[in-house]
C-alpha positions in Angstrom: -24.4 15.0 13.6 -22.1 15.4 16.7 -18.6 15.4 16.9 -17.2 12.9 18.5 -14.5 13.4 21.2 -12.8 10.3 21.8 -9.5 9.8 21.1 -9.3 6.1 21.1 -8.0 4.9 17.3 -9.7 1.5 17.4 -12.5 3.5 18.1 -14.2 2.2 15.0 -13.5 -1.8 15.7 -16.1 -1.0 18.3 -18.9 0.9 16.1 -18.5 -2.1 13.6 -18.4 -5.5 14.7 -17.6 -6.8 10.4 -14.7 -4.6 10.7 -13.6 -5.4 13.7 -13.4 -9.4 12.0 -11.7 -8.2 8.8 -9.2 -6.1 10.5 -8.5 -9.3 13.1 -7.8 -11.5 10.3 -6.3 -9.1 8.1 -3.4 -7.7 10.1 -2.7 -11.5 11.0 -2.6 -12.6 7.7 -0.5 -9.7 6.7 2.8 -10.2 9.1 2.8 -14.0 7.0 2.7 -12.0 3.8 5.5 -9.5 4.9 7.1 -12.8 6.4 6.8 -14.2 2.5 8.2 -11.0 1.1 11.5 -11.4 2.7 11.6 -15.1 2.3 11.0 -14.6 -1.4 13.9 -11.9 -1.8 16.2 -13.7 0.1 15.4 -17.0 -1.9 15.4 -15.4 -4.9 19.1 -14.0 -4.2 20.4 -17.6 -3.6 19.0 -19.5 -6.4 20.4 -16.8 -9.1 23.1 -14.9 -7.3 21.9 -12.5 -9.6 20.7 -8.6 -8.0 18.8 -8.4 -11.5 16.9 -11.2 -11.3 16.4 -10.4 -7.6 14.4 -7.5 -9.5 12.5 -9.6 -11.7 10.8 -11.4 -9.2 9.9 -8.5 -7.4 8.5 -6.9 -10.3 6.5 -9.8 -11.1 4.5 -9.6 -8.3 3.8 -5.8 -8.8 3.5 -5.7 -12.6 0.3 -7.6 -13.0 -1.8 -4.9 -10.5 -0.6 -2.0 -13.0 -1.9 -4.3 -15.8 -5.0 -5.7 -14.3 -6.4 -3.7 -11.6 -8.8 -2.0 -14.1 -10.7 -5.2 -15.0 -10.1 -6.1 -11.1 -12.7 -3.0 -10.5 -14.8 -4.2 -12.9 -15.3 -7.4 -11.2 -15.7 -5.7 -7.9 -18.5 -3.7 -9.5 -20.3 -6.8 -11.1 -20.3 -9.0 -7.9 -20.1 -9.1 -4.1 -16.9 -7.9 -3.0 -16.6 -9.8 -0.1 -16.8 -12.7 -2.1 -14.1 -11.7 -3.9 -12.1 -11.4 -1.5 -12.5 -14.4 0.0 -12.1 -16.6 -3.0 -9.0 -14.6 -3.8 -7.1 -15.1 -0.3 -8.1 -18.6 -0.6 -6.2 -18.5 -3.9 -3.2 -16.4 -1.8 -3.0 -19.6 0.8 -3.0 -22.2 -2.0 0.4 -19.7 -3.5 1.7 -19.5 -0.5 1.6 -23.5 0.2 3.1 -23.9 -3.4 5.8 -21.9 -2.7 6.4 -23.9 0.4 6.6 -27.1 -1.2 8.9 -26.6 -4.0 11.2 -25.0 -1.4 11.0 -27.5 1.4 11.3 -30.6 -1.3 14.1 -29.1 -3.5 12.4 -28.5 -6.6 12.0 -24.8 -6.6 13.6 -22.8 -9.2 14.1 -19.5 -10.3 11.7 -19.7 -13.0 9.3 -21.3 -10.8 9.9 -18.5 -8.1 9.3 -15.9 -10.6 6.0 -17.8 -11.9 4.8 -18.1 -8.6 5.3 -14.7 -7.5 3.3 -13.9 -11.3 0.5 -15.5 -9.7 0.5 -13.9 -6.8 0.6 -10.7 -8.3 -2.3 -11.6 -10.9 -4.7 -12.6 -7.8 -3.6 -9.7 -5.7 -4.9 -7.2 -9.0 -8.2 -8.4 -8.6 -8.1 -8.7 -4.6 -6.9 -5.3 -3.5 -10.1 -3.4 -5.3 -12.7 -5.6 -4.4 -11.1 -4.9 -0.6 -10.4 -1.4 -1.1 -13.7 -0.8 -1.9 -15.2 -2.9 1.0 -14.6 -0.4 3.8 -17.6 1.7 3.2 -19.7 -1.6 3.0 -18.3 -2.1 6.5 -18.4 1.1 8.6 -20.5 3.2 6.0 -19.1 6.9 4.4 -18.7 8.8 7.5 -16.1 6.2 9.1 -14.5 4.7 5.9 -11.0 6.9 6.5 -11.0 5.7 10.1 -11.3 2.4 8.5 -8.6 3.0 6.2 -6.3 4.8 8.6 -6.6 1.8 11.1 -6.3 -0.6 8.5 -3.1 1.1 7.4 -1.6 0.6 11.0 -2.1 -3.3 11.2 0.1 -3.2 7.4 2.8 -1.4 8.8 2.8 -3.2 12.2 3.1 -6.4 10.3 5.7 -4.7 7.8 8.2 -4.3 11.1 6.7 -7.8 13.2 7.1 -9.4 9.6 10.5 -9.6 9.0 11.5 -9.5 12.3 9.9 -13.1 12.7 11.1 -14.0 9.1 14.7 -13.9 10.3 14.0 -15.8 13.2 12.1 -18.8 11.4 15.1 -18.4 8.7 18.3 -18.7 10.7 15.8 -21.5 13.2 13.8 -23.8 10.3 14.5 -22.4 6.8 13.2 -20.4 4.2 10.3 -22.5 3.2 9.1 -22.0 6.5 8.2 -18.1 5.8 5.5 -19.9 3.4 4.4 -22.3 5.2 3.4 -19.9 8.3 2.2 -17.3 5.9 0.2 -19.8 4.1 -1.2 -20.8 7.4 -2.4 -16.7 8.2 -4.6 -16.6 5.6 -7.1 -19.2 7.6 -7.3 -16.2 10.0 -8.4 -14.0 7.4 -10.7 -16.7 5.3 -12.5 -17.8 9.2 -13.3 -13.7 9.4 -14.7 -13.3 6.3 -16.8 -16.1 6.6 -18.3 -14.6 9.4 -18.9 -10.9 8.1 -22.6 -10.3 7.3 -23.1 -7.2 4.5 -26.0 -6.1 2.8 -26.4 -6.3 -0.6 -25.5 -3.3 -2.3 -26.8 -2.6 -6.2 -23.9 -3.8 -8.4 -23.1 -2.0 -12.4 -25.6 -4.0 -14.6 -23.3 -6.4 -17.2 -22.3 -4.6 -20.7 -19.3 -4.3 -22.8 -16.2 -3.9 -20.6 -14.5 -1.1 -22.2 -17.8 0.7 -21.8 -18.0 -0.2 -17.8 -14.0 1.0 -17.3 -14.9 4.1 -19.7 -17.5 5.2 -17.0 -15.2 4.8 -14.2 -12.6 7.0 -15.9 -15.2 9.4 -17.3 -16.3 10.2 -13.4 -13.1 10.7 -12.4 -11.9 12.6 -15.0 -15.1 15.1 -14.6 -15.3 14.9 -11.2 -13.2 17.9 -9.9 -12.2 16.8 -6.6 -11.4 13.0 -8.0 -9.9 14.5 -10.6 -6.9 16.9 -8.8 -7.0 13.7 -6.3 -6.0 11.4 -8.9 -3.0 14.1 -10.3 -1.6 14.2 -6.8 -1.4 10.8 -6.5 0.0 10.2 -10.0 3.1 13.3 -9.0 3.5 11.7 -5.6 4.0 8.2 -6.2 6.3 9.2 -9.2 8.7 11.5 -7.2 8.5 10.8 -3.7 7.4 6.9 -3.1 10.5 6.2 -4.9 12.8 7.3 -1.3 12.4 3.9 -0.2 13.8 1.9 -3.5 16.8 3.9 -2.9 17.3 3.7 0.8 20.4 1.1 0.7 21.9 3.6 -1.7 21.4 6.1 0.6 22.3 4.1 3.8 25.7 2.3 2.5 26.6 5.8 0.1 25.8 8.6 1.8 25.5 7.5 5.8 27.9 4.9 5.8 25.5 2.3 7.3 25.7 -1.6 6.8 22.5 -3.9 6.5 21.7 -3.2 10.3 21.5 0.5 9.8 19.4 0.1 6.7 17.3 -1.8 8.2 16.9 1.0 11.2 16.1 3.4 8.8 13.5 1.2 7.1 12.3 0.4 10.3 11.4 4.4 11.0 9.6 4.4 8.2 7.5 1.7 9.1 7.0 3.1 12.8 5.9 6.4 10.9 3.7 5.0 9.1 1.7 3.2 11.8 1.8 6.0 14.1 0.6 8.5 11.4 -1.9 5.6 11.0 -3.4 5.5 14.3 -3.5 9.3 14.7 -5.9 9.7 11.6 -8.1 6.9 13.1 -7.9 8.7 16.3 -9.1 11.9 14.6 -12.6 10.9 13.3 -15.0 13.2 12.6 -13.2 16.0 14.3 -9.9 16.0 11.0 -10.7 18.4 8.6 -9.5 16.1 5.2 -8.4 19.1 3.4 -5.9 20.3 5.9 -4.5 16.8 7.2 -3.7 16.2 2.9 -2.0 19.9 2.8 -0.1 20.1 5.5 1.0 16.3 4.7 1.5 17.0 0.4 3.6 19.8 1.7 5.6 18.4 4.5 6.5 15.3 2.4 8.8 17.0 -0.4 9.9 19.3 2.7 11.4 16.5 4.3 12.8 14.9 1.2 15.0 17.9 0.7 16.0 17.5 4.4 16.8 14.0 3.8 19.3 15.1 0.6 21.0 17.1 2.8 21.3 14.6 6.5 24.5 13.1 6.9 23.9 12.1 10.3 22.2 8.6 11.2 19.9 9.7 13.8 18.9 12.5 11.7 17.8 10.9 8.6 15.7 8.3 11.1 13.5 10.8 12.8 13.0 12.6 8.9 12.0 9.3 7.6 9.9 8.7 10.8 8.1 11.9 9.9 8.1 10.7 6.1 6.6 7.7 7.1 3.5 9.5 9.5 3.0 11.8 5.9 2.8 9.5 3.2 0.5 7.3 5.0 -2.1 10.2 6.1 -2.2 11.5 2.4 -2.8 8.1 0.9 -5.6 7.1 3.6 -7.3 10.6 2.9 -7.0 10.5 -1.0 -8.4 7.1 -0.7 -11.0 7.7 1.1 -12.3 11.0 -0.1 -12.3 9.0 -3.3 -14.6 6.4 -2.1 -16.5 8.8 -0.8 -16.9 10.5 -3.8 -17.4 7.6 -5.7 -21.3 6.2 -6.4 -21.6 2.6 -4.9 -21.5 0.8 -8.4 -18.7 2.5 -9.7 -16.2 2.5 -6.2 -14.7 -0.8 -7.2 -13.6 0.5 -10.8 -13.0 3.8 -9.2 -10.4 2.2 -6.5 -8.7 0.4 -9.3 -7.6 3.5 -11.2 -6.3 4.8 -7.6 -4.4 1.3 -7.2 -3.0 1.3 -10.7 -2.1 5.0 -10.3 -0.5 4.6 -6.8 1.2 0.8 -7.6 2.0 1.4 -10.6 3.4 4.0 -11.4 6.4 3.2 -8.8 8.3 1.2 -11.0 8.8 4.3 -13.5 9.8 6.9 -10.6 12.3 4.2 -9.3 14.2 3.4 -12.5 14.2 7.1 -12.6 15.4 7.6 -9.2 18.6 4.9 -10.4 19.4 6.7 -12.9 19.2 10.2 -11.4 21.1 8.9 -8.5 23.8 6.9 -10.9 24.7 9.8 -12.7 24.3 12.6 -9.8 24.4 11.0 -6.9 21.6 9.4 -4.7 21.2 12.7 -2.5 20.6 14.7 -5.9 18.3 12.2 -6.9 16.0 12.3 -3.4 16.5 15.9 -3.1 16.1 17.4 -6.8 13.1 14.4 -7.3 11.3 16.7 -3.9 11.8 19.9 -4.8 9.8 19.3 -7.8 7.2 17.4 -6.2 7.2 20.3 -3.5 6.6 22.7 -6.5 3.7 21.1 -7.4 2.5 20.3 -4.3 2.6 24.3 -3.8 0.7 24.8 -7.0 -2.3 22.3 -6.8 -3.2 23.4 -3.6 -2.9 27.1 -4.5 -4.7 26.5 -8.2 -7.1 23.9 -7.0 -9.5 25.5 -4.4 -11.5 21.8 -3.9 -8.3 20.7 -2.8 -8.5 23.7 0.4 -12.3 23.0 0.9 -13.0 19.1 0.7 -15.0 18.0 3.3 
């Protein structure tokens, strides 16, 4: 097999015209749903006045992937994934044009808020493994981190065009607007899945459920390379992902920054992230996976620490920029040298542990975070929360030699 020596990063939109529909549709559809995130916050704070229940309805859209995402693998393994996904953005629009109409008639509520955003979170536990696990039907094993990595660039473009546009529409036509245009985005992404043509792929054979979720878990727990893959996601996501639920803590207490400067800092992150994105895609073939996931595992907790310890603006913006590029390139590698890894009939299953792992455990390092920062202070709670991720960081890679020699 040669190496390729191009540097483009869209390189693979090219090499696969059914990716090159998906990720059309997808990154369009996604600046609607980051549109609908900020919407729903911001609505969310002026029907209750109330920063817990502000909470709530943020954790009710996340919740249901930590409790369902298993069975959403299942399905992904007993039918065709792109159906899947189809029916369930279809199911995203019709949210989407609910939540516009009880805001734009009057009627919505705050329990209807949080309902809604239930629902969206129950569809979204069975959507994101049945997509997760559609790259390699797309661009096959040897491009599926390219996939993921460019992939990852059109979500973080749309999580900075996104809100940008959902202040606009705000201040201009209203909040129920943010639905009604992200509602509208997912006929982008349902016209370019109608148009993708797959193969059929074998799918698991129907049996007892507990049974088809056991095998998943049984590969990855004797898998050796899933298996370290799956603890460094589970120590990450824990300890460092939680940096951005305490970024207005950090911004207001530490920096002395108002909404704008938050928002800068946010911003960083985002730009990070798609940067970091579009280098791994550039990469191909030529990236060796097990030093892009060191050197990021290790720079991560590094830069934490340095975080802790900024007190200047401009600082903290290019760390986070740098936090941003890292957290992106270890999660698109883990992910991908996981579906990799992964036998066709198992990869949905095997994609939903990943999710539940890597969504769900967030909640739990957060209220962690709060409290560490509550009692200690919020650069105590990023910096102390890094150094121990750091430690381990150090120690898997140095106890875990399939971690220093995966393909």
């Amino acid at each position: 097999m040669s190496v390729r020596t191009s540097l483009n990063p869209f390189r693979v939109l090219s090499q696969s015209p059914n990716f090159r529909l998906f990720f059309a549709g997808q990154t369009t559809s996604l600046i609607g749903t980051w549109m609908q995130q900020v919407a729903q916050g911001w609505l969310a704070l002026q029907l209750s006045n109330d920063a817990f229940l502000v909470g709530v309805v943020a954790a009710a859209g996340t919740l249901p992937i930590l409790v369902l995402s298993l069975p959403g693998g299942l399905i992904a393994d007993r039918f065709r994934r792109l159906r899947i996904v189809a029916i369930a953005q279809a199911l995203m629009l019709v949210e989407a044009a609910l939540l516009w109409w009880f805001t734009w008639s009057g009627h919505m509520t705050i329990g209807w808020l949080i309902a809604l955003a239930l629902l969206g979170g129950i569809i979204a536990a069975f959507e994101i493994p049945a997509r997760q696990s559609l790259f390699i039907e797309m661009v096959g094993k040897d491009h599926v981190i390219d996939a993921i990595a460019l992939n990852s660039s059109g979500f973080n473009f749309a999580r900075i065009a996104g809100p940008s546009l959902a202040a606009i529409v705000i201040a201009r036509y209203g909040i129920a607007w943010c639905f009604g245009i992200n509602a509208l985005s997912y006929l982008a992404v349902l016209a370019s899945l109608a148009l993708i043509r797959l193969p059929k792929l074998p799918v698991a054979p129907a049996g007892r459920a507990l049974h088809a979720l056991g095998e998943a878990i049984t590969h990855v727990r004797t898998h050796r390379l899933s298996a370290v893959l799956m603890q460094v996601t589970t120590v990450f996501s824990l300890l460092g992902i939680p940096v951005l639920t305490l970024m207005p803590v950090l911004a207001r207490d530490v920096l002395g920054l108002g909404a704008g400067g938050y928002g800068a800092l946010m911003t960083c992150v985002g730009v990070g992230a798609m940067l970091g994105a579009l280098w791994l895609a550039a990469s191909g073939q030529r990236l060796k996976r097990h030093q892009a996931l060191a050197v990021s595992s290790l720079a991560f907790p590094a830069l934490l620490v340095l975080v802790s310890l900024s007190r200047l603006q401009v600082v903290t913006g290019v760390l986070l920029f740098a936090i941003g590029m890292c957290m992106v390139v270890q999660s698109a590698v883990i992910n991908g040298m996981l579906q990799s890894a992964a036998p066709d009939v198992l990869r949905g299953r095997v994609i939903s542990i990943f999710v539940a792992v890597y969504i769900g455990t967030n909640p739990i390092g957060s209220t962690v975070s709060g409290l560490i920062a509550r009692e200690w202070g919020v650069a105590w709670a990023i910096g102390g929360m890094a150094a121990v991720m750091g430690v381990y960081a150090i120690w898997a890679f140095r106890s875990h030699p399939e971690l220093r020699t995966a393909a």
